[in-house]
KENU-78599 format. One line per field, with one value per atom (N, C-alpha, C, O, CB): x, y, z; atom name; residue in one letter. Coordinates in Angstrom, 1 decimal. Glycine has a CB too. Example, Ala and Ser with C-alpha at 12.3 -4.5 7.8 and 13.67 -1.06 7.14 Angstrom:
REM KENU-78599
east <- [13.2;12.3;13.2;14.2;11.3;12.8;13.7;12.9;13.4;14.1] .
north <- [-5.7;-4.5;-3.3;-3.3;-4.5;-2.2;-1.1;0.0;1.1;-0.6] .
up <- [7.8;7.8;7.8;8.5;9.0;7.1;7.1;7.9;8.0;5.7] .
name <- [N;CA;C;O;CB;N;CA;C;O;CB] .
resn <- [A;A;A;A;A;S;S;S;S;S] .
//
This chain:
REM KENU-78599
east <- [124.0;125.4;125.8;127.1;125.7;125.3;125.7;125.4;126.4;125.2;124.4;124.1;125.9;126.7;122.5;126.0;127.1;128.5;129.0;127.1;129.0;129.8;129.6;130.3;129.2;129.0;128.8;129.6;130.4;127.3;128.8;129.3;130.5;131.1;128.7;131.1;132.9;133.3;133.8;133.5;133.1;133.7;133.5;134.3;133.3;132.3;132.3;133.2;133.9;130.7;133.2;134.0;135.8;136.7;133.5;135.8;137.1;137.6;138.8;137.3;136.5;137.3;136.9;137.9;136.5;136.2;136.1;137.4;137.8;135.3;138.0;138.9;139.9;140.4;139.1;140.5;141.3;141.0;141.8;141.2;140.1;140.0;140.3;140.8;138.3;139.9;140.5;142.2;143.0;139.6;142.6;144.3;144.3;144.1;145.5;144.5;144.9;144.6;145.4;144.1;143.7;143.4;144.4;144.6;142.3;145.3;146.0;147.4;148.3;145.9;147.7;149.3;149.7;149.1;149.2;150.8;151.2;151.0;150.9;152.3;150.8;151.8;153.0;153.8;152.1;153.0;154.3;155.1;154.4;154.5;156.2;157.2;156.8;156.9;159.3;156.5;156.4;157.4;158.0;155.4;158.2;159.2;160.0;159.5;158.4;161.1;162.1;162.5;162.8;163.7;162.4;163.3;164.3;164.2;162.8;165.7;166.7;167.6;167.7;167.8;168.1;168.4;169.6;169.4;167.0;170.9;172.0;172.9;172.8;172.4;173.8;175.1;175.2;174.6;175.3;176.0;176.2;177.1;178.0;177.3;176.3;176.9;176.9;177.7;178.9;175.9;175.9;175.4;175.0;177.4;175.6;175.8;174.6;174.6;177.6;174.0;173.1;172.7;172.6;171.6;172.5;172.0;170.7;170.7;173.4;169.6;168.6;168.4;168.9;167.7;167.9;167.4;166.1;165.8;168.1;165.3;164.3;164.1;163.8;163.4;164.1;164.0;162.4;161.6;164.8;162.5;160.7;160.2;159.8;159.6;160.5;160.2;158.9;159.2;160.0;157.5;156.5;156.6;156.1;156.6;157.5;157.6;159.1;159.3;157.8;159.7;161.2;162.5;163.2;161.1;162.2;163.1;163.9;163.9;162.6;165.0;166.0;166.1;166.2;168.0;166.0;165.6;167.0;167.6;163.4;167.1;168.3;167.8;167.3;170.1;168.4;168.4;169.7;170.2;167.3;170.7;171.6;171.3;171.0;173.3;171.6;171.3;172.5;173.2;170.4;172.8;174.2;174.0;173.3;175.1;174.5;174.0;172.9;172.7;173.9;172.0;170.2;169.7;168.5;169.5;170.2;168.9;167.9;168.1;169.5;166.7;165.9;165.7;166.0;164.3;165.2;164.2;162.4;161.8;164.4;161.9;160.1;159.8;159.6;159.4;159.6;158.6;157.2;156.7;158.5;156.6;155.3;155.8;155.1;154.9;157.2;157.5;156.9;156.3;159.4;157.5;157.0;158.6;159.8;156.7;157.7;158.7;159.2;160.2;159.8;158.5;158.9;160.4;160.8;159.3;161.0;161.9;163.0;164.1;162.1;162.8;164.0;164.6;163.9;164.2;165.8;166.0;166.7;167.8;166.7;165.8;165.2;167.2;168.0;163.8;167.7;168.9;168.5;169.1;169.6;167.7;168.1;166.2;165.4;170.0;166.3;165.3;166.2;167.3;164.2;164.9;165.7;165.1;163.9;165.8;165.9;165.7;164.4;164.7;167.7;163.8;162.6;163.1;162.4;161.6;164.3;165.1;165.5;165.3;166.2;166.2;167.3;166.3;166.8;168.2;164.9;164.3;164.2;165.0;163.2;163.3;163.2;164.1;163.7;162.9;165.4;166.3;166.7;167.3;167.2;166.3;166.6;166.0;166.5;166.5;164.3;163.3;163.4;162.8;161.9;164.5;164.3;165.5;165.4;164.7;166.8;167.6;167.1;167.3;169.0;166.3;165.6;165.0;165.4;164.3;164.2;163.9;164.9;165.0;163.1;165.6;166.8;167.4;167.4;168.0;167.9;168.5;167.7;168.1;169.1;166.4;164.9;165.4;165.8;164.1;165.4;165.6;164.1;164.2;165.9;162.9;161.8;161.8;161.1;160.5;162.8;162.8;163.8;164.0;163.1;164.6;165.3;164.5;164.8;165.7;163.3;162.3;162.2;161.7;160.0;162.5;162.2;162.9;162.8;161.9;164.2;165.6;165.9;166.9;166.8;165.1;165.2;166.2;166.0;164.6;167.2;168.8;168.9;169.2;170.1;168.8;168.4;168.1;168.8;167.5;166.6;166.0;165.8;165.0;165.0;166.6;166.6;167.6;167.7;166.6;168.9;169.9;170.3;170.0;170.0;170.9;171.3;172.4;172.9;171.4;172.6;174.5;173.9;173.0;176.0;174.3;174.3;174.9;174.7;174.7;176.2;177.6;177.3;176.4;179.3;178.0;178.9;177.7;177.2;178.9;177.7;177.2;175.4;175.1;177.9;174.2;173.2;172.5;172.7;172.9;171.8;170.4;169.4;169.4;169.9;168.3;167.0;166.2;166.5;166.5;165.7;164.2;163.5;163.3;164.0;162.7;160.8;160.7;161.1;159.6;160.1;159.5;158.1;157.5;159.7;157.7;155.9;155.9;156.5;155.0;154.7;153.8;152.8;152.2;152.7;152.9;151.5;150.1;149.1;151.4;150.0;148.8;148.7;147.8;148.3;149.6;150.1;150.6;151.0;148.7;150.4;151.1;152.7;153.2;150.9;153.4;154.5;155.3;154.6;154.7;156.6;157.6;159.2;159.9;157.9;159.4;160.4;161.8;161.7;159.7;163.0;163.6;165.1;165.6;163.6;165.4;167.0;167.8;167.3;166.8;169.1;170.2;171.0;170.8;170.8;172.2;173.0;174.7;175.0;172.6;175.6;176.7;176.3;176.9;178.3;174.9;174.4;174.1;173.1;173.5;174.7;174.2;173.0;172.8;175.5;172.3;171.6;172.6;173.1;169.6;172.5;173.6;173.7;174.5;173.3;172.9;172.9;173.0;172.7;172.2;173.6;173.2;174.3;173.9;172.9;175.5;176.8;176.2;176.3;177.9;175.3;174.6;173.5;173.7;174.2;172.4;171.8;172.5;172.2;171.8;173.8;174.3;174.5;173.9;176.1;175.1;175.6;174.2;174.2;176.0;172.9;171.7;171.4;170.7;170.5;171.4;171.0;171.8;171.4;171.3;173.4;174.1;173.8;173.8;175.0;173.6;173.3;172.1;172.1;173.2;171.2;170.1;170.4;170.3;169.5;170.8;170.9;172.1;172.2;170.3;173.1;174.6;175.3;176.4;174.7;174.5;174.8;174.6;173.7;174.4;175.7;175.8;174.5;174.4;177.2;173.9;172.3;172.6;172.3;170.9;172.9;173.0;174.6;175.1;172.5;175.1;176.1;177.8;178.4;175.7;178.0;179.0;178.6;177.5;179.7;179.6;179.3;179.8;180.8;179.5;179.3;179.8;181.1;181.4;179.3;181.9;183.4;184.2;185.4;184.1;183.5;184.0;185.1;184.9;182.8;185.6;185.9;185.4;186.0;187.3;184.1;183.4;183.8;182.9;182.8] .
north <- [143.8;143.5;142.8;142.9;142.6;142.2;141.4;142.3;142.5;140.1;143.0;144.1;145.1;145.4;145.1;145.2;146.6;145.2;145.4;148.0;144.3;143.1;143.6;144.6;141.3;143.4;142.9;143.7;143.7;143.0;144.8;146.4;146.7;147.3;147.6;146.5;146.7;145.8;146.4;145.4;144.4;143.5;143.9;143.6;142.2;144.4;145.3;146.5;146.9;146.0;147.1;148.5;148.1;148.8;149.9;146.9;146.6;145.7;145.5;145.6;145.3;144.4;145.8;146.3;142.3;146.3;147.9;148.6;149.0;148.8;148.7;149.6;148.8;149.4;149.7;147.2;146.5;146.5;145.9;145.0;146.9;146.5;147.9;147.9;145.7;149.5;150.8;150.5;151.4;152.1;149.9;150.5;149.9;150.8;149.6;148.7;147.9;148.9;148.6;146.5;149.9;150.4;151.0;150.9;151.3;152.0;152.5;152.1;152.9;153.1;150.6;149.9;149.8;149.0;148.0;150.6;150.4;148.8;147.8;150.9;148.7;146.5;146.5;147.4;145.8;144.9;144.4;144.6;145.4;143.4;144.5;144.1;142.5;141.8;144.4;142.1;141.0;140.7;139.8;140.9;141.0;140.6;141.8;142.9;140.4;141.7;142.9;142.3;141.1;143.1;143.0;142.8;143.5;144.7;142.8;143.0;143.9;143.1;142.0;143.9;144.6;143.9;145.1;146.3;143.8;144.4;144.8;144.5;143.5;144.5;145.5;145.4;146.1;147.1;144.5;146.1;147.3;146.4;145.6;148.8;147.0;146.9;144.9;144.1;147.8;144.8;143.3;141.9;140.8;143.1;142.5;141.5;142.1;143.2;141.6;141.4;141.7;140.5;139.4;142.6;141.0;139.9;140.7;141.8;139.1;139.3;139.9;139.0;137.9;140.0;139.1;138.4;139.0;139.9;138.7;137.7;138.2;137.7;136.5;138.1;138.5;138.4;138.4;139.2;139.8;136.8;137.0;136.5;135.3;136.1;138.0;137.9;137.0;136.6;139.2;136.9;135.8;134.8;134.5;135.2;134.2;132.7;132.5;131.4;132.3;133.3;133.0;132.0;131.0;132.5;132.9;132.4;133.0;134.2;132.4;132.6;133.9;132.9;131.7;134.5;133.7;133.3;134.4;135.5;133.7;133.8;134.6;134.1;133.1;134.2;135.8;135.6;136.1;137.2;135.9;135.1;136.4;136.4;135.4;136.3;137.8;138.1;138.4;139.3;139.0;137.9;137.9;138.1;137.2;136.6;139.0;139.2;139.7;139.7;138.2;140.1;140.6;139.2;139.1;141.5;138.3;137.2;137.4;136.9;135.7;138.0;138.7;137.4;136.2;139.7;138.0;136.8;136.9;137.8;137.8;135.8;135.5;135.5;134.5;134.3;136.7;136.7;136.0;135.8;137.7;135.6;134.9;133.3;132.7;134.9;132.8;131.4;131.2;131.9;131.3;129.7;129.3;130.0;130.2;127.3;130.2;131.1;132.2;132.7;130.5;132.6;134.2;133.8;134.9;135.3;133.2;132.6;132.9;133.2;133.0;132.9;132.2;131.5;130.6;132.4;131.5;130.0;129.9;130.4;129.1;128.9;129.1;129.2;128.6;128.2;129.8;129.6;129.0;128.1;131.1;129.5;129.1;129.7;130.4;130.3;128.9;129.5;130.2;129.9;128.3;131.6;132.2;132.1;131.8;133.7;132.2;131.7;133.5;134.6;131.0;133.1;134.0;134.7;135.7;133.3;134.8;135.4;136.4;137.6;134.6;136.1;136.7;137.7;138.9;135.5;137.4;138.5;139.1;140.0;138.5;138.9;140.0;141.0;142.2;139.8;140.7;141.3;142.5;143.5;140.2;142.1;142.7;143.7;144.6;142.2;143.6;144.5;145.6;146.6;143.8;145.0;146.4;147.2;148.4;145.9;146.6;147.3;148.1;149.3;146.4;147.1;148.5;149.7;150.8;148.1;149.6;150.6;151.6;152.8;150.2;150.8;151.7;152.6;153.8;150.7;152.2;152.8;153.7;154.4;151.7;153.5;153.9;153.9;154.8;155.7;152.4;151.9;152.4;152.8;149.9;152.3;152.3;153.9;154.4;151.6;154.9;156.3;156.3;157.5;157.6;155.6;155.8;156.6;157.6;154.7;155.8;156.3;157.8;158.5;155.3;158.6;160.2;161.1;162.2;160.7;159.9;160.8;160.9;160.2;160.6;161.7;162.1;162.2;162.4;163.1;162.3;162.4;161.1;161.0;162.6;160.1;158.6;158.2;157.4;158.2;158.6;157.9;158.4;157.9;157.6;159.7;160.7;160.5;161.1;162.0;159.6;159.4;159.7;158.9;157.8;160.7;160.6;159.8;160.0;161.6;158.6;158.1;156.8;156.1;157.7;156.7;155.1;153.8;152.7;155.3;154.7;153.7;153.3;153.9;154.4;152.2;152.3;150.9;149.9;154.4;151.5;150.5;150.7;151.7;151.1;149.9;150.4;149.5;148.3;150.5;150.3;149.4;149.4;150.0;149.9;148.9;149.0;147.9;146.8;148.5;148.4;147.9;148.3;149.4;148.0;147.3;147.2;146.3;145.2;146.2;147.2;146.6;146.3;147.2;147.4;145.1;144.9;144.0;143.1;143.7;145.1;145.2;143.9;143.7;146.9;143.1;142.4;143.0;142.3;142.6;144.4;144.5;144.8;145.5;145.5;144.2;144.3;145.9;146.2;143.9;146.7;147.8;147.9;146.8;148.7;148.7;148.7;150.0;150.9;147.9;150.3;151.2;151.0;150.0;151.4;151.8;151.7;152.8;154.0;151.4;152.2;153.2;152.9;151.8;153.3;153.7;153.3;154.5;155.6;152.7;154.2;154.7;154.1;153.0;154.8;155.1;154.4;155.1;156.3;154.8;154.1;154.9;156.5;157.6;155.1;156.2;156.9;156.3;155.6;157.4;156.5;155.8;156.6;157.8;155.7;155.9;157.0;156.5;155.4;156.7;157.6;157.6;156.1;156.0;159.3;155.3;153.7;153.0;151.9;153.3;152.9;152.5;150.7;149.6;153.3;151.0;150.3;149.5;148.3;151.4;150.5;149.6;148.4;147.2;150.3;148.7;148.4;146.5;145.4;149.8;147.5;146.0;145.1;144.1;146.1;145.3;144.6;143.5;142.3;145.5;144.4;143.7;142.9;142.0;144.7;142.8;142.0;140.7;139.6;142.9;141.1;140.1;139.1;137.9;140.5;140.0;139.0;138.3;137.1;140.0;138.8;138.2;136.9;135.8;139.1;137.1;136.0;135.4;134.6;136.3;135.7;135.2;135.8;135.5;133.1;136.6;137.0;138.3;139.0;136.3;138.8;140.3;140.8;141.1;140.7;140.8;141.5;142.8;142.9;142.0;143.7;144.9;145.5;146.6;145.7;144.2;143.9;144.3;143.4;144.8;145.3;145.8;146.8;147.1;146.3;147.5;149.0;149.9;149.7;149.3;151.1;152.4;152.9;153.7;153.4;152.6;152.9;151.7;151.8;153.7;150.6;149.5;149.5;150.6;148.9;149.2;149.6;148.7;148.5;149.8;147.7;147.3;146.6;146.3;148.2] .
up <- [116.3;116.4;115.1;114.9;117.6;114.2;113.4;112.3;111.6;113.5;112.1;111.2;111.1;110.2;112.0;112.3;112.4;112.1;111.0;114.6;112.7;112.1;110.7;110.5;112.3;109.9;108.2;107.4;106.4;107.7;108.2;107.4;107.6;106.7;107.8;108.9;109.5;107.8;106.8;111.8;107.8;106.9;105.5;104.7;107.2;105.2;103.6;103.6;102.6;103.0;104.8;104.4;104.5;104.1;105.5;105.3;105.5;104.0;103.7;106.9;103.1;101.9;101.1;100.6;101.2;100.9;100.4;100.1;99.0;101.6;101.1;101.8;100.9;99.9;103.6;101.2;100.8;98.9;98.2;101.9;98.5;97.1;96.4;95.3;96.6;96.9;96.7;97.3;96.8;97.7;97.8;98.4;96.8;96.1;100.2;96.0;95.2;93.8;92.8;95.5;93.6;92.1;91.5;90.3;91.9;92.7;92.5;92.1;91.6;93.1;92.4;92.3;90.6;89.8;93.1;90.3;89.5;89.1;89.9;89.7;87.4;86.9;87.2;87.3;84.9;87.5;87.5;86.7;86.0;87.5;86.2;84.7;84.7;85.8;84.9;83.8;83.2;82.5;83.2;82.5;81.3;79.9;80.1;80.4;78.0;79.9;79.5;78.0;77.9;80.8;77.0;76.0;75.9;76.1;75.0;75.5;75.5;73.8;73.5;77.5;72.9;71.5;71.8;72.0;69.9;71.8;72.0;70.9;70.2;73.1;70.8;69.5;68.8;69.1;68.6;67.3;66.3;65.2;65.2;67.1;64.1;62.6;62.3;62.7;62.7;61.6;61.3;62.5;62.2;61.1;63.7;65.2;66.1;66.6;66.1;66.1;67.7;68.3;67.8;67.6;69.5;70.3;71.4;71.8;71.2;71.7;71.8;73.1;72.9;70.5;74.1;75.4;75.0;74.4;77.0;75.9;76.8;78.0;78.1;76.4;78.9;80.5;80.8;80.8;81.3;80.9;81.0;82.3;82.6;79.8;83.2;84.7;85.8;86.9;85.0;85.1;84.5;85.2;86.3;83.3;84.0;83.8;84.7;85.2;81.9;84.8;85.1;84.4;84.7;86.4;83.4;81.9;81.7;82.1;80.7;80.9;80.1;78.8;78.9;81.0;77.5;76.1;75.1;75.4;75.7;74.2;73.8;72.3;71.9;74.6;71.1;70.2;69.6;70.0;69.9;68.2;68.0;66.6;66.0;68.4;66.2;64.9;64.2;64.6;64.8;63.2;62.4;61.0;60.4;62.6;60.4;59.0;59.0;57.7;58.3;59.4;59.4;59.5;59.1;57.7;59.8;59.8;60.9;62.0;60.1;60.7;62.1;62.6;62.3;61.8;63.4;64.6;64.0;63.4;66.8;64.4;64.1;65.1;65.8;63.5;65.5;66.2;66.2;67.3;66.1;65.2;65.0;65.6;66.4;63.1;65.1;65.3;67.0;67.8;65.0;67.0;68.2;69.3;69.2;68.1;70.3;71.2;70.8;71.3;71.4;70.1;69.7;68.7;68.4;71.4;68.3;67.8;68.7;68.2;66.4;70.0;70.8;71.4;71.8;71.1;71.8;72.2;73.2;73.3;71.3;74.7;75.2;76.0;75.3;75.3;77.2;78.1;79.5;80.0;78.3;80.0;81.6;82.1;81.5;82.6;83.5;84.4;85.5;85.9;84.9;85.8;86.3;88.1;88.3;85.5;89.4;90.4;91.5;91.9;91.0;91.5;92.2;93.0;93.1;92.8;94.0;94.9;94.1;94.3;95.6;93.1;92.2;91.4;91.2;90.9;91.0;90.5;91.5;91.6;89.7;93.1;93.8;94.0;94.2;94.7;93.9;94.3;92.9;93.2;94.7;91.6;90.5;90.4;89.8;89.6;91.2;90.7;91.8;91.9;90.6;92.7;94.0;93.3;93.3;96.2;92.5;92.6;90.9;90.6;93.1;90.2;89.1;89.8;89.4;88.2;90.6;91.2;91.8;91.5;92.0;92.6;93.0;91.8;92.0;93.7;91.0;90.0;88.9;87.9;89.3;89.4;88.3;87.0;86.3;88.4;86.8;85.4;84.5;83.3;85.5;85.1;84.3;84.1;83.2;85.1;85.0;84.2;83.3;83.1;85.0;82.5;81.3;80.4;79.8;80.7;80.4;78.7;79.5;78.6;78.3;80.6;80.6;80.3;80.0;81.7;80.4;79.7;78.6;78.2;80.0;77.7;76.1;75.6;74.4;75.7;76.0;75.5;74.8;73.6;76.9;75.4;75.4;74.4;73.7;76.0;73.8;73.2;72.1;71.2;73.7;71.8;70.8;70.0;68.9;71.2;70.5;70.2;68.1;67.3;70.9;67.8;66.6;65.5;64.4;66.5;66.7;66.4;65.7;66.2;68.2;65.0;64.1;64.4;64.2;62.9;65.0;65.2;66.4;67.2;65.2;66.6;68.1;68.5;67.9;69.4;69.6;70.8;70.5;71.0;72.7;69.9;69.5;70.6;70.7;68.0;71.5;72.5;72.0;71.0;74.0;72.6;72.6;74.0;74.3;71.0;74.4;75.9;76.0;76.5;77.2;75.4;76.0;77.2;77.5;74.8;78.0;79.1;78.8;78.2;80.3;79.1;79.2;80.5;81.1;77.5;80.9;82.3;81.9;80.9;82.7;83.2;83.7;83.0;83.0;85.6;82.5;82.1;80.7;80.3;82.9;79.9;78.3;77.9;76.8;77.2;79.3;78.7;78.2;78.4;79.6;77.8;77.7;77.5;77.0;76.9;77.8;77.6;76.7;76.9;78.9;76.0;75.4;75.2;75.2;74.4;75.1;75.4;74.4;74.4;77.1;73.9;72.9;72.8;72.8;71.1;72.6;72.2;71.1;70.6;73.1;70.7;70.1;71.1;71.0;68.2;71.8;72.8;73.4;73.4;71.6;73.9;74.7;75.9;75.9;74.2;77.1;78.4;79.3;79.1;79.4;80.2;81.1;82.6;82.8;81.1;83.4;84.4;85.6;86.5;85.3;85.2;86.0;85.6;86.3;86.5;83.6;83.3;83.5;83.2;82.3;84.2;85.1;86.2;86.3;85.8;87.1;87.7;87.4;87.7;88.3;86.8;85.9;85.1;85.3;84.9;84.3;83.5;85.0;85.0;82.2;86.2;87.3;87.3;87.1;88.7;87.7;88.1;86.7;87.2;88.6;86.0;84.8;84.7;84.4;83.5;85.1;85.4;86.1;86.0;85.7;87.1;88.7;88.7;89.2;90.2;88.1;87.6;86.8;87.4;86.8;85.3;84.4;84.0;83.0;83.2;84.7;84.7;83.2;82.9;84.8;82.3;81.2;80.9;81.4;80.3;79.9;79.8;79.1;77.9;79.0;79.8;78.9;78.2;77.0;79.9;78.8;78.4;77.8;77.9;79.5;77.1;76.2;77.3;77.8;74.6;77.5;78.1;79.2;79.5;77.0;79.9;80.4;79.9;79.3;81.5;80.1;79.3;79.1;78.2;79.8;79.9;79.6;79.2;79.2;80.7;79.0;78.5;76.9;76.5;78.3;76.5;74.9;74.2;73.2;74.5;74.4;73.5;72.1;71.3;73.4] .
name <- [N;CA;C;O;CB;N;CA;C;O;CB;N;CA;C;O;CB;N;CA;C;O;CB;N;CA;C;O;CB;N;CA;C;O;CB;N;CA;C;O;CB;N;CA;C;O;CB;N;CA;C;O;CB;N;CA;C;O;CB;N;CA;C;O;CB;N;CA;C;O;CB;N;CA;C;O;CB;N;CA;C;O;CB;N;CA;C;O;CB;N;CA;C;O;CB;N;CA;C;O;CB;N;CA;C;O;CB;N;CA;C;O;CB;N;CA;C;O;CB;N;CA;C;O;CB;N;CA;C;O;CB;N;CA;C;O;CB;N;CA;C;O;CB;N;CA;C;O;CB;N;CA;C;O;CB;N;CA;C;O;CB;N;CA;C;O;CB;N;CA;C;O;CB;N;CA;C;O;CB;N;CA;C;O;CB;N;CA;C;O;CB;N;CA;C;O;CB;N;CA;C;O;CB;N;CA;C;O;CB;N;CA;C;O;CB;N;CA;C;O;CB;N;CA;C;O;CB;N;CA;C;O;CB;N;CA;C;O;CB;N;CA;C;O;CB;N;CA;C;O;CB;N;CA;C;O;CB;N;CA;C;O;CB;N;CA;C;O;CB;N;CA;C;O;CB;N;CA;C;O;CB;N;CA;C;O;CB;N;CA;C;O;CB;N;CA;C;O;CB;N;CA;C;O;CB;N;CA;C;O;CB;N;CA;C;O;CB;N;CA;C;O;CB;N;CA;C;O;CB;N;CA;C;O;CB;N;CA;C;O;CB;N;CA;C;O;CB;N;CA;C;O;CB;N;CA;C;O;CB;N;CA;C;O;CB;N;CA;C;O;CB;N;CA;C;O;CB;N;CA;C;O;CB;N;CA;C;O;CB;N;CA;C;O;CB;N;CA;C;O;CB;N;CA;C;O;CB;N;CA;C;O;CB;N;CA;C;O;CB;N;CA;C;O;CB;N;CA;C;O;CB;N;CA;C;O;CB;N;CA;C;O;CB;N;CA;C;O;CB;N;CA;C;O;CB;N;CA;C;O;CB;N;CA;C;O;CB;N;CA;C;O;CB;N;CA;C;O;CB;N;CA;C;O;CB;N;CA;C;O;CB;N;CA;C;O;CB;N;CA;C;O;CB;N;CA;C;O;CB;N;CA;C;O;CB;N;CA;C;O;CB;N;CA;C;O;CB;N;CA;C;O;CB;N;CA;C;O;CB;N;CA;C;O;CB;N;CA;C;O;CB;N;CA;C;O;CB;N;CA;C;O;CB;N;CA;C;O;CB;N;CA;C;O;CB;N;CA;C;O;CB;N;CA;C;O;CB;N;CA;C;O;CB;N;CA;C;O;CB;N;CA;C;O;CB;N;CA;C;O;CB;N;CA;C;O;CB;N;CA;C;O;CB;N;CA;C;O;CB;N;CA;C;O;CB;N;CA;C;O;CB;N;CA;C;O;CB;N;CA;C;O;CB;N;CA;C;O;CB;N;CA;C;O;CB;N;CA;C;O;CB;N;CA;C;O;CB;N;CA;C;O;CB;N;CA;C;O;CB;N;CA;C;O;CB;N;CA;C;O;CB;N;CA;C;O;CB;N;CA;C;O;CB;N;CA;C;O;CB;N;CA;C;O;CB;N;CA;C;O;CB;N;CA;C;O;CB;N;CA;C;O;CB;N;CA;C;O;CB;N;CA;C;O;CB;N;CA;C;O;CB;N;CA;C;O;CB;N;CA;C;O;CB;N;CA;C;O;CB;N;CA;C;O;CB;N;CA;C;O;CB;N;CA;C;O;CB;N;CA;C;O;CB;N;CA;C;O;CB;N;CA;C;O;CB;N;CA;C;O;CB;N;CA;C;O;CB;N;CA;C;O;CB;N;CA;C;O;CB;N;CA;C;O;CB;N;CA;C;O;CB;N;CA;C;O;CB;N;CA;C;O;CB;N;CA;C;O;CB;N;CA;C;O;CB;N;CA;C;O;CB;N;CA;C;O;CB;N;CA;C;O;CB;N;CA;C;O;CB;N;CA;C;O;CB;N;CA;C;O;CB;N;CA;C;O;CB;N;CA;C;O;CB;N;CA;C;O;CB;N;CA;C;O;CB;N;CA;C;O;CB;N;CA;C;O;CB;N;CA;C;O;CB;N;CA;C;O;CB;N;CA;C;O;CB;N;CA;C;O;CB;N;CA;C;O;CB] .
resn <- [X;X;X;X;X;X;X;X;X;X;X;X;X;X;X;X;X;X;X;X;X;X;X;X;X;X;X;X;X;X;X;X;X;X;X;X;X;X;X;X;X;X;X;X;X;X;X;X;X;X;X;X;X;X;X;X;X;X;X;X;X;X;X;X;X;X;X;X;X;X;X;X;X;X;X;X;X;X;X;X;X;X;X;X;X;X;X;X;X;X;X;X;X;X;X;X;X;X;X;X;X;X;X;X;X;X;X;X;X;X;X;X;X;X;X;X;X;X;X;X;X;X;X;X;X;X;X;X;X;X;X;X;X;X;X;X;X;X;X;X;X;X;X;X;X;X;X;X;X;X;X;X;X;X;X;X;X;X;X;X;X;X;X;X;X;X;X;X;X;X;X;X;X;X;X;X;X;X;X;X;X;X;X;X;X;X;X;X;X;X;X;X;X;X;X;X;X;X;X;X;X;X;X;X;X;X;X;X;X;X;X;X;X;X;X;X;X;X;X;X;X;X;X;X;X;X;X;X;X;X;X;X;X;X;X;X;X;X;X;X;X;X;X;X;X;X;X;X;X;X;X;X;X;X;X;X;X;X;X;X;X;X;X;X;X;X;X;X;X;X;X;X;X;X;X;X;X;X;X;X;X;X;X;X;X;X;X;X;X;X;X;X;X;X;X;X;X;X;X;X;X;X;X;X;X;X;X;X;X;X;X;X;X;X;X;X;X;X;X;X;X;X;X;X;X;X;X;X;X;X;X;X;X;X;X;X;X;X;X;X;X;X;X;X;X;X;X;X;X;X;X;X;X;X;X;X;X;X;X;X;X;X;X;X;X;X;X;X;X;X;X;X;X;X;X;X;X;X;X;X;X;X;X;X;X;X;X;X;X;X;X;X;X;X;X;X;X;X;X;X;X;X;X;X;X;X;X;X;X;X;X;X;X;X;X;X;X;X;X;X;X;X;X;X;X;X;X;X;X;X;X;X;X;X;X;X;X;X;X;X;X;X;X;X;X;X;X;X;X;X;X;X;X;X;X;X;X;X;X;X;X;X;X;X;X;X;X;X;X;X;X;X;X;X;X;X;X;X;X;X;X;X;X;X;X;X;X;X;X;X;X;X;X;X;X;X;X;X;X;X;X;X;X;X;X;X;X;X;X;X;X;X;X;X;X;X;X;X;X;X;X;X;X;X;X;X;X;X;X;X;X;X;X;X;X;X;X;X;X;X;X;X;X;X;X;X;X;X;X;X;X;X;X;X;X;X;X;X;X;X;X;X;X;X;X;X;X;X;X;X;X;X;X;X;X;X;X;X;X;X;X;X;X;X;X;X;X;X;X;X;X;X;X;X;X;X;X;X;X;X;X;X;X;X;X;X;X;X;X;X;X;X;X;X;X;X;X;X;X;X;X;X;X;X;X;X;X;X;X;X;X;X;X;X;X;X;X;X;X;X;X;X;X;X;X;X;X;X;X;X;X;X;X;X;X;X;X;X;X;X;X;X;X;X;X;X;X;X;X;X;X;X;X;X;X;X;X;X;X;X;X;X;X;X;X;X;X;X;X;X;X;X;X;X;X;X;X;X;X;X;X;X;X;X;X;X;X;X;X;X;X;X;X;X;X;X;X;X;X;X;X;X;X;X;X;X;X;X;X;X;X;X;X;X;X;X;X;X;X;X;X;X;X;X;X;X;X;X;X;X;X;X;X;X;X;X;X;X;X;X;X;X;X;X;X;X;X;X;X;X;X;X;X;X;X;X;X;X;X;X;X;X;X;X;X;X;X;X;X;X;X;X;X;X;X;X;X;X;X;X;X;X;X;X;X;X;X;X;X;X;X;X;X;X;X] .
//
């Protein structure tokens, strides 16, 4: 009896350690570097830690990355409800399929409204995705959850905005 016990409990943490290989990473950091011609502004949504960090760039003065904090400076902690709620409605919107819509990221426009987002996963992987006044079709929804998230326009405006 205790022989056949043992084995139920290996094949049951067994079982529990295969369901787990297959789970996608978390999102960890969203970087998002928004604007056009001279002006950008750069967040990072670092889901993690539950931060929001902001950089603005005026004139090309880049950001250092090497510096301490990645050279940003530092805005608000963000409240753990408010991400769960962000990460269901990314999904909802399949923000993480932008990078499939090559229209996107192929963008040939210089002007206008210029994006860029890296997402980095809990497992240092990452995805990237840009335009230039190229939207992908959620992208309204999307700015709402970013809002609701960090009380700030992350993803600078929405698409029929006049910017």
């Amino acid at each position: 009896m205790k022989i056949r016990f043992s084995r139920l409990v290996l094949a049951g943490l067994l079982l529990l350690a295969l369901a787990g290989c297959g789970k996608k990473p978390g999102i960890a950091r969203i970087y998002v570097l928004q604007g056009g011609f001279n002006h950008f502004i750069e967040h990072k949504v670092d889901l993690e830690n539950r931060q929001l960090w902001t950089f603005e760039e005026v004139n090309n003065n880049r950001r250092d990355a090497a510096a301490a904090d990645e050279g940003f400076t530092f805005v608000g902690d963000l409240n753990q409800v408010d991400i769960d709620l962000f990460l269901r409605e990314a999904n909802k919107y399949k923000f993480l399929s932008w990078n499939d819509q090559s229209k996107y990221s192929e963008s040939e426009f210089l002007y206008g409204h210029n994006w860029s987002i890296i997402v980095v996963f809990s497992d240092g992987t990452q995805t990237e995705f840009f335009a230039s006044s190229l939207y992908p079709e959620t992208w309204d929804r999307m700015y709402d959850a970013f809002l609701d998230l960090t009380g700030k326009p992350v993803l600078g405006y929405k698409k029929d905005s006049p910017g």
